[in-house]
Every structure is written in C-alpha cells, then in structure tokens.
N, C-alpha and C positions, 0 to 999 in steps of 0.2 A: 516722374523722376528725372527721366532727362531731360526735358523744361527749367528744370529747377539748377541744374548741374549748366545746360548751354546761359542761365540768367546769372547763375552765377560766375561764368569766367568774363561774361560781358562786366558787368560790375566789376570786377577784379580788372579789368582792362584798363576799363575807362579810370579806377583810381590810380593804377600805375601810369598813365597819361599824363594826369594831373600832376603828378611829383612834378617838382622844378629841377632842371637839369642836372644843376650841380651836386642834389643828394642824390642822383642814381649811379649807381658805379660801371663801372665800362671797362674793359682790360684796353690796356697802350698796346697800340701798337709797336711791335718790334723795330726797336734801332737799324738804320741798313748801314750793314759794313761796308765800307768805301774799300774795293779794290783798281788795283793796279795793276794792268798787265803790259810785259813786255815782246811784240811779235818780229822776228827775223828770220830773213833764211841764211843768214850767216851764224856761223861754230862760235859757242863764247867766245874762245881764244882771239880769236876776230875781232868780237866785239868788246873785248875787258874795257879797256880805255874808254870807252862810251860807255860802258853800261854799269863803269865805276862814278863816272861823272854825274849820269844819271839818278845811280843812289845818293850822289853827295846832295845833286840839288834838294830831292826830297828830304834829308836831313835836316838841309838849312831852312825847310818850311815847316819843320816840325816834327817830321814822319820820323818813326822808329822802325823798322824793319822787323815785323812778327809781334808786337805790341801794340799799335794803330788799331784801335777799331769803331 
C-alpha cells in the first residue's frame, strides 16, 4: 500500500513537471512601496524652508504625499 501511494505522488510529480510554464499559476509577488525618509538633528521649525522645498521637489516628479505607492 505505501508502494502504491510513494508511485503514485512520483507520477503525480513528474506530470506536474511536464506542465508548461505558463499554465501553472504562481502568486506575484508583492509590489514594494517606495519610501522616503527624512533624517535631522535639527527642530522642524529650523528646517520648514528646506523641508518645504524638499516636498515641492517631490511634487514636481510626481509624488503625492500619503497617496504614492
């Protein structure tokens, strides 16, 4: 009986082999969310002016701020 069970997953193997790539289904991989971080040892207030500029750049390449993923 377990002869029959270990010949049969062998069989079962070797036809799932043979399938051609493209009919076997496969889960995608997860999307990676692009972040951005920004590190200072300076107070925002310090840095508003820069780190206003900073977000406009990203704007101007497309980024939305909490929508980007």
């Amino acid at each position: 009986m377990r002869r029959d069970i270990h010949l049969g997953a062998l069989a079962l193997a070797l036809v799932l082999s043979s399938i051609p790539a493209p009919l076997r289904v496969e889960a995608q991989a997860p999307a990676k969310v692009p972040r951005i971080g920004f590190l200072s040892s300076r107070s925002l207030t310090a840095l508003a002016s820069q780190l206003e500029a900073f977000r406009q750049g990203l704007r101007e390449l497309g980024y939305v701020e909490g929508q980007n993923s």
